[in-house]
N, C-alpha and C positions, 0 to 999 in steps of 0.2 A: 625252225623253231628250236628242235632239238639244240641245234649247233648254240644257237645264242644261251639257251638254259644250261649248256656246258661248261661256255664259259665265263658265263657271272657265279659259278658256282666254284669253278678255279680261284676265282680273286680272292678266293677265302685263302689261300696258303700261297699267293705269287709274293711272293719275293723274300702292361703287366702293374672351527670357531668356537668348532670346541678341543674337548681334550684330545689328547696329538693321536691317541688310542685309535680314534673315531673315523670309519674309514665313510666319508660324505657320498651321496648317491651322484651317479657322471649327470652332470646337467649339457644338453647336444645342444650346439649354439648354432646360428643359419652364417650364410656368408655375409660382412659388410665390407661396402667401398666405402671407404673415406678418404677423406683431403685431409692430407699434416698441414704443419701450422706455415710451410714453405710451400704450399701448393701442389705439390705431388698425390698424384694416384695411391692407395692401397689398398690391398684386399686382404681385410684380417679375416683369422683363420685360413689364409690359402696355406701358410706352410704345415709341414705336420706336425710340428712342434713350433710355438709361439709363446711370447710373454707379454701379457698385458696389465701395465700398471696405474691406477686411477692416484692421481696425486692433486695436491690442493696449494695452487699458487701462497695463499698465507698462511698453512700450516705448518708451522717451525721444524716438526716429525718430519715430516713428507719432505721439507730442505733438506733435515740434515743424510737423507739418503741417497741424495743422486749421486753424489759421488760413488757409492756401494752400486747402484742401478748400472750406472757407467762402465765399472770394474766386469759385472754380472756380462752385461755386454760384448765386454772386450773379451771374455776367455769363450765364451759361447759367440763367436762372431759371426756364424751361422745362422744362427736362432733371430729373429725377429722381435726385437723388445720393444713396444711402443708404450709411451707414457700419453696418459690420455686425460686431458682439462675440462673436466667436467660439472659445472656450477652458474646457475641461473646470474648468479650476479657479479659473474669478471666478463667480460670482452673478449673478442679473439686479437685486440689492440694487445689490451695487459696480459693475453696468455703469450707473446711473441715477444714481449718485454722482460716477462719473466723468463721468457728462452733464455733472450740475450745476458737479461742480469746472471744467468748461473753457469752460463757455457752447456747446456744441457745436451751431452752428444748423443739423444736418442732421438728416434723418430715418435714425432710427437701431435698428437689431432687433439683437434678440439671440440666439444661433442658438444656443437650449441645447443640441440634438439631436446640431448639426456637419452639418442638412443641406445647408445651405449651403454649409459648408464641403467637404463632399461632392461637389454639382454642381460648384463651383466650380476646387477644387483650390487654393486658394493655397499657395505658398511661405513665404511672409513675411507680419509685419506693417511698414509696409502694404505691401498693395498691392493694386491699382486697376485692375478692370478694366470698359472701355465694350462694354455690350450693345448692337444691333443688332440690330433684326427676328429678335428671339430666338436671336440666335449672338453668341458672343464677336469682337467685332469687334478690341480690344488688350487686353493684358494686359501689368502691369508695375509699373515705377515711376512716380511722380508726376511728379519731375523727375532728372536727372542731379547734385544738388550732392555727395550722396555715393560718392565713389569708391569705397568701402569702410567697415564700420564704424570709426567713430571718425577719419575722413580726409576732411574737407568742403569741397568745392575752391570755391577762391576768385571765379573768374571768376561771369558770370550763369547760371544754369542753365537747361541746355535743358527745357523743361516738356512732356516728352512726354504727357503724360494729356490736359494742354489741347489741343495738337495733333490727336491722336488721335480726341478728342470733334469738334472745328469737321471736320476730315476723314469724319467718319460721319454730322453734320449737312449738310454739304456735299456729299454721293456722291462723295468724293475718295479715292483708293488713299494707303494711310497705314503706317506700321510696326507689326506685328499685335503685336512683343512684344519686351519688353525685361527686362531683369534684375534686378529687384529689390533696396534694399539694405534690410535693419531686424533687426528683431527672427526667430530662428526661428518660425515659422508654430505655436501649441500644441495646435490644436484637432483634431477627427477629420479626414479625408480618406478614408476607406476606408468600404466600405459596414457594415463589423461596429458592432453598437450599441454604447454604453455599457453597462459592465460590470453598472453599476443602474440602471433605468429608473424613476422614480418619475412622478407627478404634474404636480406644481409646476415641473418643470424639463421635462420629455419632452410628456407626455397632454394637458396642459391648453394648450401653444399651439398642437398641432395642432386640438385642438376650434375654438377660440376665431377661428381662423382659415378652418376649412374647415366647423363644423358649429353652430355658436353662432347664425350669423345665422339660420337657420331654426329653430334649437333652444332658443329662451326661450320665460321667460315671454310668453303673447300672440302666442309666433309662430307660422309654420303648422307645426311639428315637432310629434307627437306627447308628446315630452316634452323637458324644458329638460334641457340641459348644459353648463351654465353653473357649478356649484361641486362639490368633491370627490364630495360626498354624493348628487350627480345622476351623475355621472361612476363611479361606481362602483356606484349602484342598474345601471344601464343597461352594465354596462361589457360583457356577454358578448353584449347586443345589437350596440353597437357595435364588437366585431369583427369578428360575424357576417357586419355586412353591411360591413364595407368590405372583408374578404376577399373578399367575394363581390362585390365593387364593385356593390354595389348602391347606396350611400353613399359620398361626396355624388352625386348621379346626374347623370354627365355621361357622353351615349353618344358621342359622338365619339371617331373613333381616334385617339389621338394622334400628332402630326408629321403626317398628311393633311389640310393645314388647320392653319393657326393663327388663333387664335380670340380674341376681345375672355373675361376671367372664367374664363376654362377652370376647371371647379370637379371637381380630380381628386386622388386624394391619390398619393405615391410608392410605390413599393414596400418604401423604407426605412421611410417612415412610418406604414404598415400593418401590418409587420412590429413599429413600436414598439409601436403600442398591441398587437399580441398576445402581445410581450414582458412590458406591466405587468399583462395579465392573469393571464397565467403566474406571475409573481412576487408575485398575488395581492394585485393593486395597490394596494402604497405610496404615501404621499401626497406624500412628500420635505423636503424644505427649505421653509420661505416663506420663504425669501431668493429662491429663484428664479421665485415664484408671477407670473402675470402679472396687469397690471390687472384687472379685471372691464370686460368690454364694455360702451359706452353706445350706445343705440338714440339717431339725432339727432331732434330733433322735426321741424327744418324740413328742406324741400328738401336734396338733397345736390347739387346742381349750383347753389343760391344762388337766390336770389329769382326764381318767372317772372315772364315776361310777364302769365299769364293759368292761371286753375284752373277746372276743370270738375268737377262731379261729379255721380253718378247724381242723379237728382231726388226720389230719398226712400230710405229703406233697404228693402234684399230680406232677405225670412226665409227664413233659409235651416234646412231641418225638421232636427231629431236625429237621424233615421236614413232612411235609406231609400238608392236609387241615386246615384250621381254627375248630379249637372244641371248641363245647358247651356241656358245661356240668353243672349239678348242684349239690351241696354237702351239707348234711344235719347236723345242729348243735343245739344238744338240749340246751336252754335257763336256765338256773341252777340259776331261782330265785324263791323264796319261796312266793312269789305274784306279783299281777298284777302290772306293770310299766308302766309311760305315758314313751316313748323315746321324747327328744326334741333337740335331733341332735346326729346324725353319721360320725364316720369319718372312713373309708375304709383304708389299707393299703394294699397294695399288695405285695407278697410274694417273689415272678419273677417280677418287673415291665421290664424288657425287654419283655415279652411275655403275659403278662395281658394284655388285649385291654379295658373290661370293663366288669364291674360285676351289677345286678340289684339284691336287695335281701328280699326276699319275707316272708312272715310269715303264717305259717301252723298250724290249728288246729286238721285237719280230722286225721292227721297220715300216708297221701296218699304220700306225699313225703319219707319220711322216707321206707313205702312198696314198691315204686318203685327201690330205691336202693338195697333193700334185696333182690329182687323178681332178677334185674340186678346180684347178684351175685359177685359184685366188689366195688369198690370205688367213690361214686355218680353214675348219672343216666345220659343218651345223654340227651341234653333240649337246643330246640332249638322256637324261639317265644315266646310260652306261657311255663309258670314252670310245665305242667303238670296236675294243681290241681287246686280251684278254691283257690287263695290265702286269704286269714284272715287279711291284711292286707301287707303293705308294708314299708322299712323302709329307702324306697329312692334307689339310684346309683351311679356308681362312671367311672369316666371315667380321661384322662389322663387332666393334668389341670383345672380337677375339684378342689373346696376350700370348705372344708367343713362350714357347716352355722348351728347357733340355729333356730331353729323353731320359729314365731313371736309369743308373750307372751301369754300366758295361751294357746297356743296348743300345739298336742301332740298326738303319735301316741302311740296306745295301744300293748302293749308287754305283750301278758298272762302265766302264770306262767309254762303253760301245751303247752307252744307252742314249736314248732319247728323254727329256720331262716334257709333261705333256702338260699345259694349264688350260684345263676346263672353265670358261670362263661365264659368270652369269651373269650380262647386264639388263639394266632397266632403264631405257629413257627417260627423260626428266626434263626434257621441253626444251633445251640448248647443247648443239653438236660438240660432242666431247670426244678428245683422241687419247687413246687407251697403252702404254705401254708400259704395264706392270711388270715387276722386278721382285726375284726373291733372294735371299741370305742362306746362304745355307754354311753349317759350323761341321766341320767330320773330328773323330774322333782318333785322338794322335795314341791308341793304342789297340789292340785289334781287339773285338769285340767279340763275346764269348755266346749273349744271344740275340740273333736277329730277330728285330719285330717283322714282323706278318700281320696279314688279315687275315680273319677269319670270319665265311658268311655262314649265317643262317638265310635260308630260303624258301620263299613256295611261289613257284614261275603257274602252279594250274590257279591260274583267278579267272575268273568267269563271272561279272557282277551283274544280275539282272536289272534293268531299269527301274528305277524305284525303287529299288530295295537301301533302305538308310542304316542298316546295322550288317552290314556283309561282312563275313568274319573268315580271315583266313591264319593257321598256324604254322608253326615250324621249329623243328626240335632235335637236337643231337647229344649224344652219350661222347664223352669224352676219352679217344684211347690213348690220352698220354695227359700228364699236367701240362697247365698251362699259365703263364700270370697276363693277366688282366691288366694293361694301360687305358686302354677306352673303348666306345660305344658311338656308332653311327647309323640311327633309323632312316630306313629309305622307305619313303613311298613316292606317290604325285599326287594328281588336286584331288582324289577321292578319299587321301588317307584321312580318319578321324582322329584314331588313336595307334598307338604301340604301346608292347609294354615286353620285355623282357625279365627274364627269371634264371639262378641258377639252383638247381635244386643238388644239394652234396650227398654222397653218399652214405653220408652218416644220418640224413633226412633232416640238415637245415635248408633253410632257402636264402639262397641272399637275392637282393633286389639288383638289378642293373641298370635297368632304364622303366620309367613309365611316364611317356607322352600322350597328355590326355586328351592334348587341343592341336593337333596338327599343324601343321602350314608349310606347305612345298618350300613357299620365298625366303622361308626362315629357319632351314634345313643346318643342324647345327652337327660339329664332330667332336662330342663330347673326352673330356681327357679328366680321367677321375684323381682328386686328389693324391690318392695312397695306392699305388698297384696292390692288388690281390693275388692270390693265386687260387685257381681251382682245378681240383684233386684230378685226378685222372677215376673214371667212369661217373664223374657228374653230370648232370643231362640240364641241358641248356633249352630252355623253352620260350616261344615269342608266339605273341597273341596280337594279331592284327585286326582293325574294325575300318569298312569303309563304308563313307554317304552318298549314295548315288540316285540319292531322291531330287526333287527341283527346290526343298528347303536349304540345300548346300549352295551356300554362292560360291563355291569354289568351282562347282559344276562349269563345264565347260559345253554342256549339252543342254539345250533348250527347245523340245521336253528331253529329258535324262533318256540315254540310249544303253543299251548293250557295250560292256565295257568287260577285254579281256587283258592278257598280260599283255604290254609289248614294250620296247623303248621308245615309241612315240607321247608326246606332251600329254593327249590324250586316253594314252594306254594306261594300264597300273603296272605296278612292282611295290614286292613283298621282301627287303632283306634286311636285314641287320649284322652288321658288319662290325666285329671286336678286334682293335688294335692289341696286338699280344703281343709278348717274349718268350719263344720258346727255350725250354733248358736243354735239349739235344735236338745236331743239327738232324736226326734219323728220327725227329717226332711228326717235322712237315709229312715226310711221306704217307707215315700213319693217317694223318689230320686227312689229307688230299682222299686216301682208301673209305673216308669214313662220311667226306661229304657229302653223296648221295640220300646220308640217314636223313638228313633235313629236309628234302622234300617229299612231299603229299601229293 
């Protein structure tokens, strides 16, 4: 037992509108997916600096800037500018019309709903405002040349938009908000729905947006919701569960932690679809129908370096239990590689739940499968082995991401990747031969990321007991920067919640998972790396149910339940993707992991 608590405790270091005067209060906006007016996926607010513009297909103002929008654009071609159609009475027909009439080179959505319009609040068309590490950082006008409508002053105008952005790319104090001149603003701002909720305009871009990509043909969703006729077979399903947020399943609290994908829907927007239930869902207009989703064939981060994939297909049976398994795949490069991002395919996505994939030096992976006899190894919790590193996870509505610059996970020449794989039956024999991307870095990488665990291996839950609470806490002897967070438990876990508390006695939030779920065990990647200080103490608070009210229970009646890596056992860790800044901090990190258990 020792042995195994030694080395899950290693994996933590094996291998981050009025006067210009008036500085406006940060308004924190949550994450949305939308669909542009060309059918594409987005997640405003993912980057950390963003520009969002509300414009008015008939407002003369709001014409005559795209070209300035455009320019804005092209010098910032990093920055994300999306222009956003938002008004009870155009179509998403005449908002793609109006694309085309003006050549419009931004990416552009159409907020049938108004919930954009919603978060947002705008006044006017336009008007423009720069996100910021998911808070409104200005809000306003683009430039000062109208004094008023129909009064356009002569002189050069001040270009408060472009200012405001180079000041938020910059970390520079800037003017939060200025006064808009254009057209009156037409679309909702209040959380009350439209008076008609139909389909075509309401239902079908929040699917397309939040439930499509798991929900087609071939994908891992039980069934497609991708056309009216699927959308309305299925439609008291899907109230069901997003009232009950069980759909799309993201357990994180929101605003503790911001998060790379946050896959959650609003309360307005849950609210909608139980609105076109109610009204015994109408299909609407096809004027305001949105494209139909295209699944891309190739990569979505562009050509890798290099593609690995399992070495033959796993049959995965019609029915029976959930299997874990892992499958061993040697690395076929001729030296050492930093990796600085993964992209996961799945082979079956009807029957892939979620893969974690580990990297092996000892060779102990690879001998547990020969020793097995067959095709990978049972691996259930831990891979087995003490891992060499990792190269992330994949789960369904995950988006793959680069690593933030100059880090980078070490991929040695003599290594094995190991893909832990976890499938779920689905009632028709499927053969599994998942593939991953992997991109290296063509300059040498200055900090390796690592894990870091916190842990407590002594769990001991008496039967019955529904609030069993185990901790784990360590003081930090070097900095460190903060990329991400991965809760581990199995079917007893309730909750987590991690904390870091600084030494100057703030606390920042890292992770709190209030509603558990083994099946939907996610590896979260935070928007903005952090860093924390060197002697911050890092604290995790665990709660498990092990009464016969848990249907997660796997015991009937609820029995004696200690740590172990079996299905039935628990585990207590919480696992930080870091960057350290010296390669002589690991050591420290490795001297210090012991503090975390109890």
């Amino acid at each position: 037992m020792r042995a195994l608590r030694v080395a899950l405790l290693l994996l933590a270091v094996a291998s981050v509108a009025r006067a210009e005067d008036t500085v406006a209060p940060v308004t924190t906006l949550g994450t949305v997916r939308t669909i542009d007016l060309e059918g594409k996926l987005h997640v405003l607010n993912d980057a950390r600096v963003s520009v969002v513009v509300f414009l008015g297909t008939d407002c003369p103002i709001s014409n005559k800037y795209l070209p300035d929008l455009a320019d804005l654009a092209r010098v910032h071609s990093s920055v994300p500018v999306v222009a956003v159609i938002s008004d009870p009475h155009t179509t998403r027909a005449q908002a793609v019309e109006h694309r085309k009439k003006y050549s419009i080179p931004l990416t552009e959505v159409f907020d049938g709903t108004g919930e954009l319009a919603f978060m947002f609040k705008p006044v006017a068309t336009p008007e423009a405002f720069v996100v910021k590490d998911g808070a409104v950082f200005y809000r306003g006008r683009i430039d000062d040349r109208w004094e008023k409508i129909g009064k356009e002053r002569e002189r050069e105008p001040k270009k408060d938009l472009a200012e405001a952005l180079s000041a938020a790319l910059e970390e520079r104090a800037a003017v939060r908000e200025t006064q808009p001149v254009g057209c009156p603003f037409p679309g909702a701002v209040t959380a009350s729905l439209p008076e008609k909720v139909t389909y075509t305009r309401d239902v079908a871009p929040i699917l397309n947006a939040s439930c499509v990509s798991c929900h087609h043909e071939g994908g891992i969703g039980p069934f497609s919701l991708e056309t009216y006729a699927d959308a309305v077979k299925h439609a008291k399903s899907v109230v069901n569960a997003t009232e009950q947020r069980i759909m799309p399943p993201w357990h994180a609290e929101q605003g503790f932690g911001h998060f790379e994908d946050e896959r959650r829907l609003s309360d307005r927007q849950i609210a909608t679809l139980a609105a076109w239930l109610k009204a015994q869902t109408p299909e609407g207009d096809a004027a305001d129908l949105p494209p139909a989703l295209t699944f891309a064939q190739g990569w979505t981060l562009g050509e890798p370096d290099m593609v690995v994939s399992m070495p033959k297909p796993y049959d995965v049976p019609a029915k029976g239990r959930d299997i874990y398994r892992a499958f061993v795949i040697k690395a076929e490069i001729d030296e050492d590689k930093w990796v600085t991002a993964m992209e996961f395919r799945p082979g079956a996505p009807a029957v892939v739940h979620h893969c974690i994939i580990y990297l092996d030096t000892s060779g102990t992976a690879r001998a547990k499968e020969e020793a097995g006899g067959g095709y990978g190894y049972q691996s259930f919790g831990g891979p087995g082995f003490v891992p060499a590193g990792s190269l992330g996870g994949w789960a369904p509505g995950a988006i793959p991401h680069f690593l933030p610059e100059d880090t980078g996970r070490q991929l040695k020449k003599s290594c094995d990747i190991v893909l832990q794989m976890h499938y779920h039956p689905d009632g028709k024999e499927e053969h599994d031969q998942s593939k991953i991307a992997l991109y290296f870095s063509k300059k040498p990488v200055s900090h390796p990321v690592s894990w870091l665990t916190l842990g407590n291996t002594r769990i001991d839950i008496p039967a019955g007991d529904a609030a069993y609470e185990r901790h784990a806490s360590m003081t930090l002897p070097c900095s460190i920067t903060v990329i991400g967070v991965t809760p581990h438990m199995h079917l007893l876990g309730k909750k987590m919640k991690a904390v870091a508390e600084l030494p100057s006695g703030e606390t920042v939030p890292l992770i709190n998972v209030t509603d558990w779920d083994f099946k939907w065990q996610d590896q979260y990647q935070y928007k903005k790396p952090f860093v924390l200080p060197e002697g911050t103490k890092i604290k995790v608070d665990a709660v498990y149910d092990n009464s016969a009210d848990n249907p997660s229970n796997p015991a009937d009646p609820p029995r004696r339940v200690r740590f172990g890596e079996q299905t039935t056992d628990e585990m207590c860790f919480c696992f930080l993707t870091v960057a350290l800044d010296k390669k002589e901090d690991r050591a420290k990190l490795r001297r210090h992991l012991f503090e975390s258990l109890r």
